[in-house]
PDB file of N, CA, C and O in Angstrom:
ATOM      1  N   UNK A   1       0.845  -1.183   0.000  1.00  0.00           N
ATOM      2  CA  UNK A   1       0.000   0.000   0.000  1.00  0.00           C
ATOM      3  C   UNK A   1       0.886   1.240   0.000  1.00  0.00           C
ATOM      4  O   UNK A   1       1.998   1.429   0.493  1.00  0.00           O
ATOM      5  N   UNK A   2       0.359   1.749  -0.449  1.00  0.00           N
ATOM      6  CA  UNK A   2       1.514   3.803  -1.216  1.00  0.00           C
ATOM      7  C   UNK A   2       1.246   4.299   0.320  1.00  0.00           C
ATOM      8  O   UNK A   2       0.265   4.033   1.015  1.00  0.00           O
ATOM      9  N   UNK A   3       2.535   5.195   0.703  1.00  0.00           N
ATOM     10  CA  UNK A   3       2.223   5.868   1.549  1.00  0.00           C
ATOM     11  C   UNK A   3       1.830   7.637   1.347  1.00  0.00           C
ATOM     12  O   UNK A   3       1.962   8.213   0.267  1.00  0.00           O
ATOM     13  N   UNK A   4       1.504   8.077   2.179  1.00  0.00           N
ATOM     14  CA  UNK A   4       1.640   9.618   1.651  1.00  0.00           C
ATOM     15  C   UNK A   4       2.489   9.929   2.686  1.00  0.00           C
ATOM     16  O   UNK A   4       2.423   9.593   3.869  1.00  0.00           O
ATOM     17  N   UNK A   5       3.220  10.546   2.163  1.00  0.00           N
ATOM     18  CA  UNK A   5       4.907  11.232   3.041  1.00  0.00           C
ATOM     19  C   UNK A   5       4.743  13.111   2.847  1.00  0.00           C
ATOM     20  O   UNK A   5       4.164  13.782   1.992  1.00  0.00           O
ATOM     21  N   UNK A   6       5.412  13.430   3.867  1.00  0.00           N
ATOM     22  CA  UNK A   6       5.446  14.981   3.873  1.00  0.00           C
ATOM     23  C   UNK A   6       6.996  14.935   3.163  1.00  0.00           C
ATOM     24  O   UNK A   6       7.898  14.576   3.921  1.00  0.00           O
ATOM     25  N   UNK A   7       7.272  15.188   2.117  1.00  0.00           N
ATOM     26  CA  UNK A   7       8.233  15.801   1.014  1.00  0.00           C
ATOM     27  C   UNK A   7       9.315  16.178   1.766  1.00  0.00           C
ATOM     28  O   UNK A   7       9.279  17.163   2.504  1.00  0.00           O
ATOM     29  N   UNK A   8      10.255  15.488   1.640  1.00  0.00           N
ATOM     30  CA  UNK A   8      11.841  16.074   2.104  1.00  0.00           C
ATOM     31  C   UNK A   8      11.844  17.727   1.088  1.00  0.00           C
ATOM     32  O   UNK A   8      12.102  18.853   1.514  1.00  0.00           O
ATOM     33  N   UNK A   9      11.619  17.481   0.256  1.00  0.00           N
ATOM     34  CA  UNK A   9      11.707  19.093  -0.391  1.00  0.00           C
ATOM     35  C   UNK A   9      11.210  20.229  -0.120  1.00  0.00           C
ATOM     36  O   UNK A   9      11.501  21.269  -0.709  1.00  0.00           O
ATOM     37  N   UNK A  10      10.253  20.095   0.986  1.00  0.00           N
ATOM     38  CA  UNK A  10       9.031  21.062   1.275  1.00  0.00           C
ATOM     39  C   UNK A  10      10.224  22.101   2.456  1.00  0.00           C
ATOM     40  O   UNK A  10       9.887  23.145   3.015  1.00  0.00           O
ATOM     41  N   UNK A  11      11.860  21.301   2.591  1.00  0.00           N
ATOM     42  CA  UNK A  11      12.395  21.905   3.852  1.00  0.00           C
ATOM     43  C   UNK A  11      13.498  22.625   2.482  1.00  0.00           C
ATOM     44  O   UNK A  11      13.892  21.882   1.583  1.00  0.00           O
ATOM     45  N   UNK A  12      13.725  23.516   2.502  1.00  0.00           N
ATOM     46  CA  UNK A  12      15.076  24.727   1.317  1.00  0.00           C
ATOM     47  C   UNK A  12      16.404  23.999   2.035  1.00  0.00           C
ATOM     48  O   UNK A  12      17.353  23.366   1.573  1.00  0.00           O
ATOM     49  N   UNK A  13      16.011  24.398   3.389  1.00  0.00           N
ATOM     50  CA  UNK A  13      17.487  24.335   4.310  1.00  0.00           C
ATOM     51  C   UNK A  13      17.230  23.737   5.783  1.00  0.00           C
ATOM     52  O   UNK A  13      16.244  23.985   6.477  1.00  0.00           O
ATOM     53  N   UNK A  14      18.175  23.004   6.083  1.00  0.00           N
ATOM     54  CA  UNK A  14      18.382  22.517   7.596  1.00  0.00           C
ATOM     55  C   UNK A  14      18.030  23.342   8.660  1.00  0.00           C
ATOM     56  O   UNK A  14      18.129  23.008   9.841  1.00  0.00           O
ATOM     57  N   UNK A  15      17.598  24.475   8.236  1.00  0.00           N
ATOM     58  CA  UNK A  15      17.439  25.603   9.377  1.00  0.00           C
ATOM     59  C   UNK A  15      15.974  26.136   9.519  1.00  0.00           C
ATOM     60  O   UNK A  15      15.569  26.929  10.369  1.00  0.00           O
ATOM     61  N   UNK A  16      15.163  25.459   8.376  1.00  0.00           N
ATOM     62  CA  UNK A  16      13.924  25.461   8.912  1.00  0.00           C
ATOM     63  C   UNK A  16      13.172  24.709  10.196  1.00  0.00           C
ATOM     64  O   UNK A  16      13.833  23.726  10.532  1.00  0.00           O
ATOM     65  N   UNK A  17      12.035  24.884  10.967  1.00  0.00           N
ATOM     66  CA  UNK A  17      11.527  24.300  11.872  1.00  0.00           C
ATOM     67  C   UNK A  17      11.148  23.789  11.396  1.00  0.00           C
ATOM     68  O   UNK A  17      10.947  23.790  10.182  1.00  0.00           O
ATOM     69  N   UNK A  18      10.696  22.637  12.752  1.00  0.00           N
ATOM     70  CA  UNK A  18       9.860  21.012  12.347  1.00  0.00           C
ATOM     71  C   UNK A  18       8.301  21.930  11.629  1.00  0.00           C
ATOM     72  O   UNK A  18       7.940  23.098  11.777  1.00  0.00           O
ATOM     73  N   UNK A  19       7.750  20.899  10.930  1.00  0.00           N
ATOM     74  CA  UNK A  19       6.319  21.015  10.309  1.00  0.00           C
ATOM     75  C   UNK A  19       4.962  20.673  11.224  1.00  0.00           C
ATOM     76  O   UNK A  19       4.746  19.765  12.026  1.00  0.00           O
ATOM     77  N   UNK A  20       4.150  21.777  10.764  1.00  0.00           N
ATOM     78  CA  UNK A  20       3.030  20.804  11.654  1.00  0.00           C
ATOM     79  C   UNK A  20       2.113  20.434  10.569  1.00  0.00           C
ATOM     80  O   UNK A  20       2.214  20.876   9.425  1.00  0.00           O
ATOM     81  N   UNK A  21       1.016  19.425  11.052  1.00  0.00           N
ATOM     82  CA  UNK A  21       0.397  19.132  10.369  1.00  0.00           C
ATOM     83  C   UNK A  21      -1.320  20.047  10.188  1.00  0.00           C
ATOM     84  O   UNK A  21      -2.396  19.869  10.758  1.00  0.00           O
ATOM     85  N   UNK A  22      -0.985  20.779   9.396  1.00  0.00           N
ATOM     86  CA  UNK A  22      -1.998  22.060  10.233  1.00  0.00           C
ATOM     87  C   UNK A  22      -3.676  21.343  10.360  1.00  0.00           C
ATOM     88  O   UNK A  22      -4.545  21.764  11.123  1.00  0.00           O
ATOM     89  N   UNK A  23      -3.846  19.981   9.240  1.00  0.00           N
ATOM     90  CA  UNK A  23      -5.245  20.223   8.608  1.00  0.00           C
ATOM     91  C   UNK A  23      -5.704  18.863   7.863  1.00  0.00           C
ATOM     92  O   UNK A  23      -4.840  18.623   7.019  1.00  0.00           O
ATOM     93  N   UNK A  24      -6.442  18.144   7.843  1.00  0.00           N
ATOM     94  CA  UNK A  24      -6.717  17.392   6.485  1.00  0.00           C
ATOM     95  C   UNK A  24      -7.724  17.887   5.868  1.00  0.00           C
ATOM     96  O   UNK A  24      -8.588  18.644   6.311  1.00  0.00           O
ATOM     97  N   UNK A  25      -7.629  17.537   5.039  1.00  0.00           N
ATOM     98  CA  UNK A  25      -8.521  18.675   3.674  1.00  0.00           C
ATOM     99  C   UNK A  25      -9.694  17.278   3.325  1.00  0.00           C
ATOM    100  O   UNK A  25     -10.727  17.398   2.667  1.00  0.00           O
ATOM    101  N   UNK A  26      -9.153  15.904   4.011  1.00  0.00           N
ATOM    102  CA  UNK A  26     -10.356  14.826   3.605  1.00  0.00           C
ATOM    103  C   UNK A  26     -10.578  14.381   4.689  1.00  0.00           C
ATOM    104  O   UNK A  26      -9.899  14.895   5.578  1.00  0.00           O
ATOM    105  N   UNK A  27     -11.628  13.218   5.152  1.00  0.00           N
ATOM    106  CA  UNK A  27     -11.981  12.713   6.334  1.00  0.00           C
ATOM    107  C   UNK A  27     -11.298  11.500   6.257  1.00  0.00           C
ATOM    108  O   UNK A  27     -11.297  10.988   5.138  1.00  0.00           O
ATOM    109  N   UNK A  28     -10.760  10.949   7.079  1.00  0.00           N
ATOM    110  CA  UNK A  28     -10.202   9.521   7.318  1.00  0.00           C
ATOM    111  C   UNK A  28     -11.088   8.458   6.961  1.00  0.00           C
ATOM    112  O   UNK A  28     -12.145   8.367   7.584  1.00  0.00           O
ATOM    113  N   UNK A  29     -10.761   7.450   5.845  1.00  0.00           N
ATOM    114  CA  UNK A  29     -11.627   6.611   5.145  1.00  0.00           C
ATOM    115  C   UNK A  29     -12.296   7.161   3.964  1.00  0.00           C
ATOM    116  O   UNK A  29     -12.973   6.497   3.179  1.00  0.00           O
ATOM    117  N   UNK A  30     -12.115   8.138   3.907  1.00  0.00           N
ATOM    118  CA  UNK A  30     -12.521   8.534   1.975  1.00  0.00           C
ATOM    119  C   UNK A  30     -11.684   8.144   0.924  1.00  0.00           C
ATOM    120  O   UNK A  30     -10.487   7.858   0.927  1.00  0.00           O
ATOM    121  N   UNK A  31     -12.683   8.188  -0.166  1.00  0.00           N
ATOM    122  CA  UNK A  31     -11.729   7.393  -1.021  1.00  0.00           C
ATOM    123  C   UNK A  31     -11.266   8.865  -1.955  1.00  0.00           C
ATOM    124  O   UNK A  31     -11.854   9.874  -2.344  1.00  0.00           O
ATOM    125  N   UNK A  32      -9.802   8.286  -2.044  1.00  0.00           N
ATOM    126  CA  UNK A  32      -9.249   9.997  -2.901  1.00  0.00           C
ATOM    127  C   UNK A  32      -8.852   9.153  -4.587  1.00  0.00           C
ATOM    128  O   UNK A  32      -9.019   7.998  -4.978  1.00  0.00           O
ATOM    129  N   UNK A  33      -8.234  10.485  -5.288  1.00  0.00           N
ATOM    130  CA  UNK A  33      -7.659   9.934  -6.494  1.00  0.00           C
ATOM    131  C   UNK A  33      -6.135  10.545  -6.048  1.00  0.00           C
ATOM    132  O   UNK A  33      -5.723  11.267  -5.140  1.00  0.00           O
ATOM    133  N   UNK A  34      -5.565   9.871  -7.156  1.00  0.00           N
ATOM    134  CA  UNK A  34      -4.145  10.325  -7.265  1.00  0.00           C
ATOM    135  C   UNK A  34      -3.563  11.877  -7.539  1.00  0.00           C
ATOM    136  O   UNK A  34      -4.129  12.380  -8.510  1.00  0.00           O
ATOM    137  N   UNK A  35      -2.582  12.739  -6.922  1.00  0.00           N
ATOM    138  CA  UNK A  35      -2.807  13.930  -7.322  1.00  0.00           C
ATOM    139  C   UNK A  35      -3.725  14.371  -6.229  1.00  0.00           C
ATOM    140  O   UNK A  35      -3.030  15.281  -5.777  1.00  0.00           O
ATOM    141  N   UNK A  36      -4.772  14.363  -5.507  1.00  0.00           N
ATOM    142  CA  UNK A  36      -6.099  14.961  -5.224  1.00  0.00           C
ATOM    143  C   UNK A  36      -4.914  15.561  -3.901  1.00  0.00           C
ATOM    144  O   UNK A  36      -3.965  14.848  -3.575  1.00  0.00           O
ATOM    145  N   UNK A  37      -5.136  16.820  -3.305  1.00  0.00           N
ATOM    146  CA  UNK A  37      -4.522  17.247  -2.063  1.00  0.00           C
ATOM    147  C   UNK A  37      -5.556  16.339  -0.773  1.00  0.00           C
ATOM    148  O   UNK A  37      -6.730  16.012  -0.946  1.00  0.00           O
ATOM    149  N   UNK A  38      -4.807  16.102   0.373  1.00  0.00           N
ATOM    150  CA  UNK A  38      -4.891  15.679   1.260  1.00  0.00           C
ATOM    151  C   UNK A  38      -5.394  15.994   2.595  1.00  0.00           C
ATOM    152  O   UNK A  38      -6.302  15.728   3.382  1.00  0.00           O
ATOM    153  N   UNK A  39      -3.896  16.992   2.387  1.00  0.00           N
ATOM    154  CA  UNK A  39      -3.203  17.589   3.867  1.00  0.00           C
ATOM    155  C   UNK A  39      -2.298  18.760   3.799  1.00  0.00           C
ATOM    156  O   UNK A  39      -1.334  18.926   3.051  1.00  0.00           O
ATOM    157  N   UNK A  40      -2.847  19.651   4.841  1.00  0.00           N
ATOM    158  CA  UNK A  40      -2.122  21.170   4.627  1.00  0.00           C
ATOM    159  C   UNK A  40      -0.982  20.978   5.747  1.00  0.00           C
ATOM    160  O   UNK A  40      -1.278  20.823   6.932  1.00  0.00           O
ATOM    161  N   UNK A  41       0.326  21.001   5.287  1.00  0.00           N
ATOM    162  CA  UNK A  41       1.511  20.850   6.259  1.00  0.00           C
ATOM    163  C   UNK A  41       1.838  22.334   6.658  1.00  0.00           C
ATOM    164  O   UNK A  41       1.565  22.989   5.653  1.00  0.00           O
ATOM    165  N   UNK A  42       2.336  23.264   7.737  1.00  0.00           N
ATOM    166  CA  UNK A  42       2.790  24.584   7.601  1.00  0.00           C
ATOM    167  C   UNK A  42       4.284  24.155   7.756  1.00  0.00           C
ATOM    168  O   UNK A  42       4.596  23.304   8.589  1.00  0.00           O
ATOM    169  N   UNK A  43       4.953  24.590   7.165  1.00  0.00           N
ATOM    170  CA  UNK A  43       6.468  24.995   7.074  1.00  0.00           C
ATOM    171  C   UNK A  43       7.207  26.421   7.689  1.00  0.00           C
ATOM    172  O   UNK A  43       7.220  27.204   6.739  1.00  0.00           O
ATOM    173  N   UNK A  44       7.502  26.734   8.261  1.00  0.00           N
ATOM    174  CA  UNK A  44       8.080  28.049   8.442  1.00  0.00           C
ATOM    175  C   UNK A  44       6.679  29.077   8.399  1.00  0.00           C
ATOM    176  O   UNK A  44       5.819  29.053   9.280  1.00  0.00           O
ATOM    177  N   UNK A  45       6.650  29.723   7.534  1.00  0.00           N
ATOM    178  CA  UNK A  45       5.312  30.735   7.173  1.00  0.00           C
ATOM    179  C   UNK A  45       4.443  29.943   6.136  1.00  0.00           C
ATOM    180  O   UNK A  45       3.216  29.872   6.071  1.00  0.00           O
ATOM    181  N   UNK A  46       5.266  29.445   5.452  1.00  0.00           N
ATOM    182  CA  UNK A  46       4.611  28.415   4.143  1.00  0.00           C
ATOM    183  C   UNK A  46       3.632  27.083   4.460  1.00  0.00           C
ATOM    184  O   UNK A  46       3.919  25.971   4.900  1.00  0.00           O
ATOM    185  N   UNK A  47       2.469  27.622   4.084  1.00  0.00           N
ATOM    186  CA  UNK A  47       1.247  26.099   3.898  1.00  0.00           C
ATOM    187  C   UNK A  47       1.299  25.689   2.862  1.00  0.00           C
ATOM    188  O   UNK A  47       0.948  26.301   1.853  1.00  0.00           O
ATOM    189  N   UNK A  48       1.912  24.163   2.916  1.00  0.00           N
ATOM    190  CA  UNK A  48       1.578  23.200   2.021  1.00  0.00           C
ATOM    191  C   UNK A  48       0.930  22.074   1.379  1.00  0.00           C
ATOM    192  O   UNK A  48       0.602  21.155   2.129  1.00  0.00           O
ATOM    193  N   UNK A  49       0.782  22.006   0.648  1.00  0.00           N
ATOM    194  CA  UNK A  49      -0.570  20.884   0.121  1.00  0.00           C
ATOM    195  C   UNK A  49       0.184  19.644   0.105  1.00  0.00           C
ATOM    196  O   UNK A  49       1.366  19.734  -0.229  1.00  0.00           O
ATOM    197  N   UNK A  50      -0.318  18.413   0.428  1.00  0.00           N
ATOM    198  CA  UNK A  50       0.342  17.338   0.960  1.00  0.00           C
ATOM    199  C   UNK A  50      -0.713  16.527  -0.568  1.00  0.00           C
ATOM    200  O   UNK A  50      -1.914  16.701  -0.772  1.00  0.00           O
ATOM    201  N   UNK A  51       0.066  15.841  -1.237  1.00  0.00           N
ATOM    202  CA  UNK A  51      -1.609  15.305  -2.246  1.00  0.00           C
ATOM    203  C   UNK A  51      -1.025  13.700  -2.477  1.00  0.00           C
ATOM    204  O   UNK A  51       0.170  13.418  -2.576  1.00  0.00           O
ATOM    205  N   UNK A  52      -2.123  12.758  -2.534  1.00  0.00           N
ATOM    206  CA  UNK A  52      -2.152  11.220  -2.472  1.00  0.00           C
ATOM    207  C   UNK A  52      -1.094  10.870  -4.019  1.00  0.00           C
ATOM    208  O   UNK A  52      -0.863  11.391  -5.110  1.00  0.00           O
ATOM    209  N   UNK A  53      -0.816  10.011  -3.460  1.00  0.00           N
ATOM    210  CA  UNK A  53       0.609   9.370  -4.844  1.00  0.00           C
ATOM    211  C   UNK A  53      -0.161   8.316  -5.448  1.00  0.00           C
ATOM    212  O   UNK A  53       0.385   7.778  -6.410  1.00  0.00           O
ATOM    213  N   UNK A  54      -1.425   7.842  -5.079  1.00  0.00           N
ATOM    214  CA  UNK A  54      -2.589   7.164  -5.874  1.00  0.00           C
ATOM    215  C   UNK A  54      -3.806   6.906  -5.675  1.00  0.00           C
ATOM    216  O   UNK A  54      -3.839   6.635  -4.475  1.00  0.00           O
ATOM    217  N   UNK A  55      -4.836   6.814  -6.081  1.00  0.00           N
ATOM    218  CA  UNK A  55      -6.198   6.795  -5.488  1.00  0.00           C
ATOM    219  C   UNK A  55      -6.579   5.908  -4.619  1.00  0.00           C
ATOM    220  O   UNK A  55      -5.772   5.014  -4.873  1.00  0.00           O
ATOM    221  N   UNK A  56      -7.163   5.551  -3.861  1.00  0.00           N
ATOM    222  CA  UNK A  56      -8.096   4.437  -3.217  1.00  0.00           C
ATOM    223  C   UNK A  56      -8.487   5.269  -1.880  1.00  0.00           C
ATOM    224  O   UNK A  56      -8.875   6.437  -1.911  1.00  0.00           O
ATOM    225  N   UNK A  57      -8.347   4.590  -0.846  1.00  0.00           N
ATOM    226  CA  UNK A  57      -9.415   4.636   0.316  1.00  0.00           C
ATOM    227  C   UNK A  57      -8.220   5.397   1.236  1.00  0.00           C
ATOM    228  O   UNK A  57      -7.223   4.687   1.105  1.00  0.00           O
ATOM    229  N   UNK A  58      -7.951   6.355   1.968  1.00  0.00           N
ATOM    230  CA  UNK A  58      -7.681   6.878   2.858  1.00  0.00           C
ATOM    231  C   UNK A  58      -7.280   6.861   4.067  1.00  0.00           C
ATOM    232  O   UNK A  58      -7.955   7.663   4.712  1.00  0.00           O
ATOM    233  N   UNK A  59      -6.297   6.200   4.878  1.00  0.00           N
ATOM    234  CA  UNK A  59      -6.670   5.900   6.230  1.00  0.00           C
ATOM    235  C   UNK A  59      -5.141   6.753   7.151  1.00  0.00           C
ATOM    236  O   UNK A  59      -3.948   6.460   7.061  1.00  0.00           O
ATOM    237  N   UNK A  60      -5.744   7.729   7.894  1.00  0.00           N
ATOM    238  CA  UNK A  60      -4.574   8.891   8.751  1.00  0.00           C
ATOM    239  C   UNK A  60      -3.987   8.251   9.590  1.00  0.00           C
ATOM    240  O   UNK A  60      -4.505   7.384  10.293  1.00  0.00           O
ATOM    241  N   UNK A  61      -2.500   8.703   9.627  1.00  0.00           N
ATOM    242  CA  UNK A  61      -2.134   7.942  10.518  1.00  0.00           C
ATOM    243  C   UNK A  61      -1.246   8.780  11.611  1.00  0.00           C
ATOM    244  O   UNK A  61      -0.619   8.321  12.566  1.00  0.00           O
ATOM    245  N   UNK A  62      -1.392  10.317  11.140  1.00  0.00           N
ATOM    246  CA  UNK A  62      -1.120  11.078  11.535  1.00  0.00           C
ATOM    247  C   UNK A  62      -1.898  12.472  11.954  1.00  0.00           C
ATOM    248  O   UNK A  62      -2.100  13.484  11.283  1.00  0.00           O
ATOM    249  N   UNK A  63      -2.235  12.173  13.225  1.00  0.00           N
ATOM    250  CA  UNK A  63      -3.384  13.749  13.349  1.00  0.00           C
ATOM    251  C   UNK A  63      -3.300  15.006  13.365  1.00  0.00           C
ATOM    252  O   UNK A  63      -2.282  15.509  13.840  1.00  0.00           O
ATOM    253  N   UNK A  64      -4.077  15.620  12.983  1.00  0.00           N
ATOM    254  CA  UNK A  64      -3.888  17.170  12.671  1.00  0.00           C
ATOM    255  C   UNK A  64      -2.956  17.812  14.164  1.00  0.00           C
ATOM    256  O   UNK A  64      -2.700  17.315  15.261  1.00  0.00           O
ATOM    257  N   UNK A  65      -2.781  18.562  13.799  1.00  0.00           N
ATOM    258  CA  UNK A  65      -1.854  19.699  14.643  1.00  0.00           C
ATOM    259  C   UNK A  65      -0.545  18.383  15.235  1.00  0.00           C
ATOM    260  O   UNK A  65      -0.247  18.520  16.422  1.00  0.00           O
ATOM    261  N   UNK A  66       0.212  17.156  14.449  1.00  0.00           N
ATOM    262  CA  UNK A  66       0.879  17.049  14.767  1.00  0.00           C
ATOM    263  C   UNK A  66       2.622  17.347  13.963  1.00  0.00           C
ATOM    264  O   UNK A  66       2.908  17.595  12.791  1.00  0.00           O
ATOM    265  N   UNK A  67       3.522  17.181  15.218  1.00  0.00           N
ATOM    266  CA  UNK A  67       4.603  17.760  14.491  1.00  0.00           C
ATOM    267  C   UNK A  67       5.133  16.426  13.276  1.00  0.00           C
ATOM    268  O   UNK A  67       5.060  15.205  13.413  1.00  0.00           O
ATOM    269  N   UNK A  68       5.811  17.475  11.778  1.00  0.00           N
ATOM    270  CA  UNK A  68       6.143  16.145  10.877  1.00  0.00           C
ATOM    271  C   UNK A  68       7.482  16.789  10.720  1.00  0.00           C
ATOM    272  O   UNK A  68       7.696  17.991  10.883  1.00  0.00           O
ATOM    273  N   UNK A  69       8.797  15.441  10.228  1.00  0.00           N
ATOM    274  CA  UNK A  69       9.535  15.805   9.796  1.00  0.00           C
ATOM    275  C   UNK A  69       9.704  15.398   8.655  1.00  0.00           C
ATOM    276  O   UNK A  69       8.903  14.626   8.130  1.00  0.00           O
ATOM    277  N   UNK A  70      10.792  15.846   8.047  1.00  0.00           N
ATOM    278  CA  UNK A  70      10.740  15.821   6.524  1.00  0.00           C
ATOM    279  C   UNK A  70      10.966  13.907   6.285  1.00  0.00           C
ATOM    280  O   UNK A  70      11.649  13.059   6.858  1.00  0.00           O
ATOM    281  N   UNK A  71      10.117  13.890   5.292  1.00  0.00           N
ATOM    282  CA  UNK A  71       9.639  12.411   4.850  1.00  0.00           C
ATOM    283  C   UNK A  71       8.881  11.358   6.066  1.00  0.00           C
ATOM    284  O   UNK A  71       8.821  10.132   6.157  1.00  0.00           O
ATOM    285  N   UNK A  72       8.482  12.205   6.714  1.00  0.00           N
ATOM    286  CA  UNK A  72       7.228  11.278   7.072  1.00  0.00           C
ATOM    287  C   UNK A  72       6.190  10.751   6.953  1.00  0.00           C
ATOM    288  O   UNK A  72       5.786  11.445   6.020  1.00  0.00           O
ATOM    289  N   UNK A  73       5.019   9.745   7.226  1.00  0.00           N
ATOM    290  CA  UNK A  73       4.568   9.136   6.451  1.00  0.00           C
ATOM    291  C   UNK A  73       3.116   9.781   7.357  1.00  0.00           C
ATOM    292  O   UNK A  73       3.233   9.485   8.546  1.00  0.00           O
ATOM    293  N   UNK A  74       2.081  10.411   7.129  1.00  0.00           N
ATOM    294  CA  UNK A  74       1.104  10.532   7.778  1.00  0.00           C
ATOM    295  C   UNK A  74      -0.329  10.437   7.219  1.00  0.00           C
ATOM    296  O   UNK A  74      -1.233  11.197   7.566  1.00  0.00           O
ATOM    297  N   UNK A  75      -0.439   9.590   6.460  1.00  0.00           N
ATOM    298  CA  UNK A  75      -1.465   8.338   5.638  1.00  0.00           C
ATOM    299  C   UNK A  75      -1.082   6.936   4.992  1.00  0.00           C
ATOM    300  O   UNK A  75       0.050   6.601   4.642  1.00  0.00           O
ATOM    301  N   UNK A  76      -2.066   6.300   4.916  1.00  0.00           N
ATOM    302  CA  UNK A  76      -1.536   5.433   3.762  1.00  0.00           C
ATOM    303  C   UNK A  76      -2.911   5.327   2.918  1.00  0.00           C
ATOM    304  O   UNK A  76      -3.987   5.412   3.511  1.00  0.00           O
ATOM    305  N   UNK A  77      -2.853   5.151   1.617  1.00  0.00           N
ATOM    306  CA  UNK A  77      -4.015   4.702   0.639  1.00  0.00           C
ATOM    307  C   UNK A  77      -3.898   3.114   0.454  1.00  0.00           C
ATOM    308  O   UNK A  77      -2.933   2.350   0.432  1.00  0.00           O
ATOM    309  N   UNK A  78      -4.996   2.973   0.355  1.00  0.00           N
ATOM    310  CA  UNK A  78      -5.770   1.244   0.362  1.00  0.00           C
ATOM    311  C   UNK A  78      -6.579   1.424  -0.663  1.00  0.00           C
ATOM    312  O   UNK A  78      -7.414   2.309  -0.851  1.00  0.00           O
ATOM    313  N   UNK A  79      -6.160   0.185  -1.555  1.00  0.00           N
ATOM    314  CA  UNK A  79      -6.941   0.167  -2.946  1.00  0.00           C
ATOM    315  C   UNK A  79      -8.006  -0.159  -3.057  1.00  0.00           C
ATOM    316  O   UNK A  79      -8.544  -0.146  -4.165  1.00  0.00           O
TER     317      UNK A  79
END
């Protein structure tokens, strides 16, 4: 099963703070498509769109307002 990961790229430099997870934009157990945004991560000042790497069913494994670091995994999709 695909995970959805918060993007090592979403950090420029080592000197940014940890991420939080500000938001999910779906309910836990919906079914998404691939591409579709997820999850709003904040970065520094920057909100980012977190979006599924393939469609199916939804399940969080990470709750809102928690802290992420770069490439963490805070869903997985189920086909």
């Amino acid at each position: 099963m695909p995970d959805v990961r918060v993007s090592e790229d979403l950090w420029s430099t080592g000197m940014l703070p940890e991420g939080i997870l500000e938001r999910w934009l779906v309910e836990d157990g919906a079914r998404v498509r691939a591409g579709e945004a997820v999850a709003a991560v904040r970065i520094g000042e920057a909100l980012h769109d977190i979006v599924s790497p393939v469609g199916g069913r939804l399940e969080v494994v990470a709750p809102a307002s928690e802290v992420v670091d770069p490439g963490c995994i805070i869903a997985e999709v189920h086909a």
